[in-house]
Steps between C-alpha positions, in 0.01 A plus 500: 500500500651820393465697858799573698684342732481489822856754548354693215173557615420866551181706667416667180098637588428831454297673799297737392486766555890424609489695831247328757507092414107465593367836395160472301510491132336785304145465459537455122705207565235401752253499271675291244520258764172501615336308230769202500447475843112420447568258297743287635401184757619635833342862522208449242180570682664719783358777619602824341598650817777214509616529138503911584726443788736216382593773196507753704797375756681270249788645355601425095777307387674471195741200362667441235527123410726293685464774816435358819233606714646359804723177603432211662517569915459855452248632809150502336425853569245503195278332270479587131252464231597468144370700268678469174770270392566157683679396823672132553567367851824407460743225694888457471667281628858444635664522159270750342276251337139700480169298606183713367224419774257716392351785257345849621239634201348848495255488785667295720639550867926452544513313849156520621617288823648863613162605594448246761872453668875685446710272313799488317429498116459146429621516152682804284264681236622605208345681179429341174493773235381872613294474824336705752369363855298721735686483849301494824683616847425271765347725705221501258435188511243516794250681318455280186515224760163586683312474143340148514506397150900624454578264814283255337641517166873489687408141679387397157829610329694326818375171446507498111883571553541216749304265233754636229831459744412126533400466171868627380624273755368225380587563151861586556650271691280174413447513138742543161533784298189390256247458787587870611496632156168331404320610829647859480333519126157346632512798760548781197226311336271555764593810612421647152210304479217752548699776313578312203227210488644216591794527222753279453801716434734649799716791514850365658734749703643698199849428673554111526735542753162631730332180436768312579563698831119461598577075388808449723647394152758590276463663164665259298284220673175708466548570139602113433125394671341771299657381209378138535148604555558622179629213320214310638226704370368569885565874420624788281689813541475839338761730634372563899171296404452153578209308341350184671374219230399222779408643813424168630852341441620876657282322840618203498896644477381727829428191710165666607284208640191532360585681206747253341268340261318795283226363222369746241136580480241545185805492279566886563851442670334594858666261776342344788589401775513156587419313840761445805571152489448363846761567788658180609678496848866311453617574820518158609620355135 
């Protein structure tokens, strides 16, 4: 992945404005904020009087790509909120190897475990391409917290990230590179689902070296799997595009129980789902 290392890494945000770190943005910034904000899954449905104060105390910042917005065991002093561009959660490990855990889209929160407990940063955020994140001082925090649905919505988000935590768990350190790849481009598939209709074409990292970061995986062994889904027929690829031709063979490679064996329906390529076989305890074999 082409981010720096870890000696190289540099705090490269912009505060704005540059002389007070959580001073509010100007209200024409505000208001290009605003209607993002409605929209996304965590403050959609809040009450105005929330949305009013949240841009009202957070301060703007700028990155260029490859910034970093902070490092990993840095006090968590603030949350932010994207709202252009794209943030990765980013592990490295004693030799500078880099594990992607984790992508931040416009609309969503950068450590939302800050607004329950102080922490060191659990993992170092860095910018992918021109971003900005709204940055809430934790001594704001209190006042979002007493809105129902936001704590709601925050218990919601907690839980989906433990499900996701053992999911990647799972995935990287009991199964091969295939398994990984083919579950990671079942999740883009239904993730674009109800924007795109239930396509069967992906848009892959534009960098390779980011998909391999967020696979545990090297490039050259990444592009060699790619390359024999290929060769088989199981998919094609168009520059950043990847195109699915048997989404039921792409199952069965994810070793998802239950979804293994896919059948096509009326003849119009639609797959279903086929039953769990039954569990059988071999404990005692």
């Amino acid at each position: 992945m082409d981010l720096p290392a870890i000696a190289d890494l540099q705090r490269a945000d912009r505060i704005l404005p540059a002389d007070a770190s959580d001073a509010p943005p100007a209200d024409a910034a505000g208001a290009r904020h605003r209607p993002l904000l409605e929209r996304s899954a965590v403050f959609q449905g809040m009450p105005a009087s929330a949305l009013d104060y949240l841009l009202a105390h957070a301060s703007e910042c700028a990155l260029d790509s490859g910034s970093v917005l902070f490092f990993k065991h840095d006090p968590s002093s603030f949350v932010g909120v994207v709202v252009q561009g794209r943030l990765y959660k980013v592990l490295y490990g004693p030799d500078g190897q880099e594990l992607i855990v984790g992508t931040i889209e416009p609309g969503g929160l950068v450590d939302e475990q800050a607004l329950l407990e102080q922490h060191g940063r659990s993992f170092t955020a860095i910018a992918f391409g021109p971003s900005c994140v709204l940055k809430l001082a934790r001594r704001h925090f209190a006042a979002l917290m007493t809105v129902p649905l936001f704590q709601q919505r925050i218990d919601a988000l907690l839980r989906l990230r433990l499900r996701q935590t053992l999911d990647s768990l799972e995935s990287i350190c009991l199964h091969r590179l295939e398994v990984r790849l083919a579950r990671y481009v079942l999740h883009q598939l239904e993730l674009q689902a109800p924007h795109a209709g239930g396509g069967d074409t992906v848009a892959l990292p534009p960098n390779q070296s980011i998909l391999a970061a967020m696979l545990n995986a090297s490039r050259s062994k990444l592009n060699a799997q790619l390359q024999r889904w290929v060769r088989s027929g199981l998919v094609s690829r168009r520059r950043h595009l990847l195109r699915v031709h048997d989404l039921g063979a792409l199952y069965a490679k994810a070793s998802l129980q239950g979804a293994a064996a896919m059948s096509v329906s009326d003849g119009e390529g639609t797959p279903a789902r086929a039953a769990c076989p039954p569990w059988t305890d071999r404990r005692a074999d």
